[in-house]
C-alpha positions as CSV (number, residue, x, y, z in Angstrom):
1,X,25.2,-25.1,50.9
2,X,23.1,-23.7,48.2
3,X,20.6,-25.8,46.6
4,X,21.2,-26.2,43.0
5,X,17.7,-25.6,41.8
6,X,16.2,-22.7,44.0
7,X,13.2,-22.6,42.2
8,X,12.1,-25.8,43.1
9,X,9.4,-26.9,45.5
10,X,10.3,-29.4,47.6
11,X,8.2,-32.3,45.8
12,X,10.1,-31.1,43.0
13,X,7.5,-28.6,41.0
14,X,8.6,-25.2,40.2
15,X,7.5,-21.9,41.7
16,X,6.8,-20.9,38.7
17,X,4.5,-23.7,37.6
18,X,2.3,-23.6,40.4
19,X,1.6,-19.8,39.6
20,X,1.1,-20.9,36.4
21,X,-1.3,-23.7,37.3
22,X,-3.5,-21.0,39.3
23,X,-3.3,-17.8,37.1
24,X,-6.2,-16.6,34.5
25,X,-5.4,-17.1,30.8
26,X,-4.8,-14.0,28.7
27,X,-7.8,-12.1,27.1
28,X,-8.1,-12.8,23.7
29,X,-6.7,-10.0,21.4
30,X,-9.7,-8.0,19.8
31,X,-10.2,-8.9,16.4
32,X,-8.5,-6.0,13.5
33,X,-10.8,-4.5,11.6
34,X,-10.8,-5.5,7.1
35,X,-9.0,-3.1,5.4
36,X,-11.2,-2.2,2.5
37,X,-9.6,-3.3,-1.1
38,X,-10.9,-1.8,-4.4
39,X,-9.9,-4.1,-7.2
40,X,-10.9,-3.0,-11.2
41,X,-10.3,-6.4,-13.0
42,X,-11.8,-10.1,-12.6
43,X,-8.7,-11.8,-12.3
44,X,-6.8,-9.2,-10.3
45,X,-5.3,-9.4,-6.4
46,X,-4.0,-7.3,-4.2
47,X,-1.0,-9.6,-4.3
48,X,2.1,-8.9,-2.0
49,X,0.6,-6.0,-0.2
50,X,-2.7,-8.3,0.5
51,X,-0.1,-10.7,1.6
52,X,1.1,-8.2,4.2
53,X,-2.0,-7.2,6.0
54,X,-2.9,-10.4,6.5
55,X,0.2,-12.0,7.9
56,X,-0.3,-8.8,10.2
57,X,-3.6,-10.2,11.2
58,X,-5.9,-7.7,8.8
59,X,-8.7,-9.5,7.2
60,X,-9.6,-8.0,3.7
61,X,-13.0,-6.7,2.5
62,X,-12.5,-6.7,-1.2
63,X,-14.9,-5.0,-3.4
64,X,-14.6,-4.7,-7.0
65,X,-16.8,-1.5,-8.1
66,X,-16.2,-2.2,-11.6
67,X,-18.7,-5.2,-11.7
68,X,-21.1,-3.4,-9.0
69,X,-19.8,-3.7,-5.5
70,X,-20.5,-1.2,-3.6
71,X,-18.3,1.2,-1.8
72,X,-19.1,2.2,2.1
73,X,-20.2,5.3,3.2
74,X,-18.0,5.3,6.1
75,X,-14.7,3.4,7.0
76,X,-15.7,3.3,10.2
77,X,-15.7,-1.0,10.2
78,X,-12.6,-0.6,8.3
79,X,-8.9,0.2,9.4
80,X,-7.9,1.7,6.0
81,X,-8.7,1.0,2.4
82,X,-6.6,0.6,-0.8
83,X,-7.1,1.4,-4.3
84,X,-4.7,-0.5,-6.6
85,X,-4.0,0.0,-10.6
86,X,-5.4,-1.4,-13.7
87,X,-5.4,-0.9,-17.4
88,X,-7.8,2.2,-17.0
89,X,-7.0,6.1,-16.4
90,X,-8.4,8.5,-13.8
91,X,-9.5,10.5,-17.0
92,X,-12.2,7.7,-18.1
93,X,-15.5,8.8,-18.0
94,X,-16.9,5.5,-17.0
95,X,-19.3,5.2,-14.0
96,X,-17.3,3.4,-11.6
97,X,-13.9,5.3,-12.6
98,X,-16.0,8.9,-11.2
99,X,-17.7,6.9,-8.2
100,X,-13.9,5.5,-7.1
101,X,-13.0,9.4,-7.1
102,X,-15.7,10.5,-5.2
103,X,-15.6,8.2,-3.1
104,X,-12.0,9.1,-2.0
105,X,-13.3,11.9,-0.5
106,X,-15.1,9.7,2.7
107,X,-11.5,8.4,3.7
108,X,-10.4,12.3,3.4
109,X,-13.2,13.5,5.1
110,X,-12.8,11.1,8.1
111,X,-8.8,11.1,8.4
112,X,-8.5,7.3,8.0
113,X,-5.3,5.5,6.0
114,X,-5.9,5.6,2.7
115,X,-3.5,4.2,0.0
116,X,-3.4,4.5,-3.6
117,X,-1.8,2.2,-5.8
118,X,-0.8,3.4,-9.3
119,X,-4.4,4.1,-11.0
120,X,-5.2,4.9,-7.4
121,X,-2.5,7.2,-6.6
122,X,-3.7,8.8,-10.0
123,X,-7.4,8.9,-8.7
124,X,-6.3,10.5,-5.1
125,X,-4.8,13.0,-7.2
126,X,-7.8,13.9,-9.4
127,X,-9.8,13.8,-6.0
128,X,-7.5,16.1,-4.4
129,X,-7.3,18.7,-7.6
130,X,-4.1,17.6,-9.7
131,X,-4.0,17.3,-13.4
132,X,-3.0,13.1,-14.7
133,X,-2.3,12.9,-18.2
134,X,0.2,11.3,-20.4
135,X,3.7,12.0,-20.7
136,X,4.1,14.7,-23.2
137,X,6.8,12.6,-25.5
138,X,4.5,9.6,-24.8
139,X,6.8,7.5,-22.8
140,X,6.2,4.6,-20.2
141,X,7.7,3.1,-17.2
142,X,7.0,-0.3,-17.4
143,X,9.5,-2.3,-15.6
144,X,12.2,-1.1,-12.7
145,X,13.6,2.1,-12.8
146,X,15.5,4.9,-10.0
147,X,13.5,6.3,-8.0
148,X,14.7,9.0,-4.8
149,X,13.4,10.0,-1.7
150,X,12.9,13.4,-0.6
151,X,13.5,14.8,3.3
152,X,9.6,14.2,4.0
153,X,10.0,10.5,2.2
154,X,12.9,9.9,4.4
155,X,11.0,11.0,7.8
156,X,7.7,9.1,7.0
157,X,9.6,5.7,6.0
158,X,13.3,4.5,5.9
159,X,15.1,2.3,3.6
160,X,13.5,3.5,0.4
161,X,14.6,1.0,-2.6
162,X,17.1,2.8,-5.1
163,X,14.3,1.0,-7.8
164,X,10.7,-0.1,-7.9
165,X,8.7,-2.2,-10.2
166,X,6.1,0.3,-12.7
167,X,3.9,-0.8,-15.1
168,X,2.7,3.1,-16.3
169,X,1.6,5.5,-19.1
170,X,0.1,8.3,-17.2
171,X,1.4,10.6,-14.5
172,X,0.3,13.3,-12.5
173,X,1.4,16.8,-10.9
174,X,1.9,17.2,-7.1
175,X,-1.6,18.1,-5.4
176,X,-1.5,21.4,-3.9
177,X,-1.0,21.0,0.0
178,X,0.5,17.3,-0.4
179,X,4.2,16.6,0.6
180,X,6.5,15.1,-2.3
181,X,7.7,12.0,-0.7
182,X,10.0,10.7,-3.9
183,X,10.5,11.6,-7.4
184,X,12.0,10.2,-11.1
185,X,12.6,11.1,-14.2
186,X,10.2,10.5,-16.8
187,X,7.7,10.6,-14.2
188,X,8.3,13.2,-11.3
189,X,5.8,12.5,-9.0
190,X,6.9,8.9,-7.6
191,X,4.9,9.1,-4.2
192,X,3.1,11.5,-2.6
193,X,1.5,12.3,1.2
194,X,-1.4,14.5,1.7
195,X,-2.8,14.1,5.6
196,X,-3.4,10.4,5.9
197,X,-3.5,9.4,2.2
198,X,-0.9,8.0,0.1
199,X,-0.4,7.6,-3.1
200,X,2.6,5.5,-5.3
201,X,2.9,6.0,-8.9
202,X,4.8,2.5,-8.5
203,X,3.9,-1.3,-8.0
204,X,5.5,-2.8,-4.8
205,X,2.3,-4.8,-4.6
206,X,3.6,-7.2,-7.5
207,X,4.7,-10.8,-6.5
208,X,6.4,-12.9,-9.1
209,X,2.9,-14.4,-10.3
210,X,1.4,-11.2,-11.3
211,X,4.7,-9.9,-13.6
212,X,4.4,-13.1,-14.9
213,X,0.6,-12.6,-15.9
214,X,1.7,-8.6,-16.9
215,X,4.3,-9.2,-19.0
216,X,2.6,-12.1,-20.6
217,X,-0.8,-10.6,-21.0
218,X,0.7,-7.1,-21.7
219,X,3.2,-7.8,-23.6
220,X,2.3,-5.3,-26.8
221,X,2.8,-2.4,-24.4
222,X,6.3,-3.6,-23.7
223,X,6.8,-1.7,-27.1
224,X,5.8,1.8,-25.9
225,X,8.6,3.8,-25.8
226,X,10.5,4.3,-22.4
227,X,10.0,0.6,-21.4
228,X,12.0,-2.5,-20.5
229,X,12.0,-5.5,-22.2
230,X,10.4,-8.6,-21.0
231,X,13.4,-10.3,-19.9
232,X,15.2,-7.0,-17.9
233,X,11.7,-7.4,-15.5
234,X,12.7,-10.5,-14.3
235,X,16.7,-9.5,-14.1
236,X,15.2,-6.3,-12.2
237,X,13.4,-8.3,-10.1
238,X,16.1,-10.6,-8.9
239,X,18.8,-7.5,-8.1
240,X,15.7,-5.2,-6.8
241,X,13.0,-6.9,-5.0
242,X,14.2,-7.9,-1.9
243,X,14.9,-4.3,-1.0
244,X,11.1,-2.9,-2.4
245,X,10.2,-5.8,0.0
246,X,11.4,-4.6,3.0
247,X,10.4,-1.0,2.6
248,X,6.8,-1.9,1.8
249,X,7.1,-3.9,5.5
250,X,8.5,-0.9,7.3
251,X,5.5,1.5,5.0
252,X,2.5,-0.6,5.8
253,X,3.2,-0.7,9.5
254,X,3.9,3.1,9.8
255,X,0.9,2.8,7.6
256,X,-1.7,0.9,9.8
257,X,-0.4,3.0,12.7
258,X,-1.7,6.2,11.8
259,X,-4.2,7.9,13.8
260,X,-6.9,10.4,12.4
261,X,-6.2,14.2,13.1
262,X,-9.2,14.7,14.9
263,X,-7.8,12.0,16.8
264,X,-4.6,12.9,18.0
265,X,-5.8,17.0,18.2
266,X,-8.4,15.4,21.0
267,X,-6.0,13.2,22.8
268,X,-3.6,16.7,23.0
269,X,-6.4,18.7,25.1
């Protein structure tokens, strides 16, 4: 006859327990390295994307250049850096505006993620040799609007939104050598890969706090030509966001993932 708990000792403990009692606890995981985050205003955040690296266990290392933080000469300490938007333009001649651009070059130079955000997709593209300037009939996106992957957006990352939150007046060409990963209609250029940069012309970093604070704070610009009322933000928002949510999950890890050439090229030999 079969007894009906095998795994049981005969005092009653299980096998299992008593290898449990007597085996060595797991070795703590190493600690992530900060991602670097460049901010350009007070009272700004890196919002839902901030959200996102930390619930992945990222600490953040936030430096606002602006208001004189400086910027690391190597991300060496960091796993990636982010440069979000802000009611500037790449074309400003202001100090920290041309030091931000520069800058770009160190996470170029050493292969590491980099991802700009609006202002700083605009500022990747300066740094890599692209014209940003206003669009030619003077038109915004400010609010949701269509956006659609190309081939190269669809390898890099799945389930791209049909629309994504912008708050925009500027746009910029395709740097030479960078793959288009999606494109609009006012706007061509929606997001763009060059190596292991990225840059989005859009917002998927806005939570429901900060389009409160935009389209409270901004709200003369919801008169430039091309954008949406206050009211179609928060309509956009409730048909729209869950699936810019879910693509910005399945970006960032694909994201945080990425090796550096030099990297991979070695680990080839």
């Amino acid at each position: 006859m079969l007894r009906p708990y095998p795994s049981l000792q005969p005092n009653g403990t299980a096998k299992a327990d008593v290898r449990h009692l007597h085996s060595k606890p797991a070795p703590a995981a190493a600690p992530r390295r900060p991602v670097l985050i460049i901010l350009h205003q007070e009272t700004s955040s890196p919002g839902r994307i901030g959200n996102a690296l930390r619930a992945r266990g990222y600490p953040l290392d936030i430096r606002r250049p602006r208001f004189g933080d400086p910027l690391p000469e190597t991300l060496d300490e960091h796993a990636g850096a982010v440069i979000f938007g802000g009611p500037m333009s790449a074309n400003d001649p202001d100090d920290f505006v041309r030091r931000e651009i520069d800058w770009i070059e160190v996470p170029l130079r050493e292969q590491r993620p980099f991802l700009g955000i609006c202002l700083g997709a605009q500022m990747l593209a300066v740094q890599l040799g692209a014209q940003v300037a206003p669009h030619p009939q003077g038109r915004a996106e400010i609010g949701y609007y269509p956006i659609r992957p190309t081939r190269a957006g669809q390898k890099l990352c799945p389930h791209w939104p049909d629309n994504v939150y912008h708050w925009h007046r500027e746009g910029f060409d395709l740097p030479a050598g960078a793959d288009l990963l999606a494109e609009g209609g006012d706007f061509p250029v929606q997001a763009y890969q060059y190596e292991n940069a990225t840059g989005l012309q859009f917002h998927p970093d806005v939570t429901y706090a900060m389009m409160c604070r935009w389209t409270t704070r901004g709200h003369a610009r919801l008169d430039t030509p091309g954008a949406c009322p206050r009211h179609h933000h928060f309509e956009g928002r409730a048909v729209h966001d869950a699936a810019e949510r879910v693509w910005l999950a399945h970006f960032l890890d694909g994201w945080l993932a990425r090796e550096p050439v030099a990297v991979m090229a070695e680990a080839a030999e």
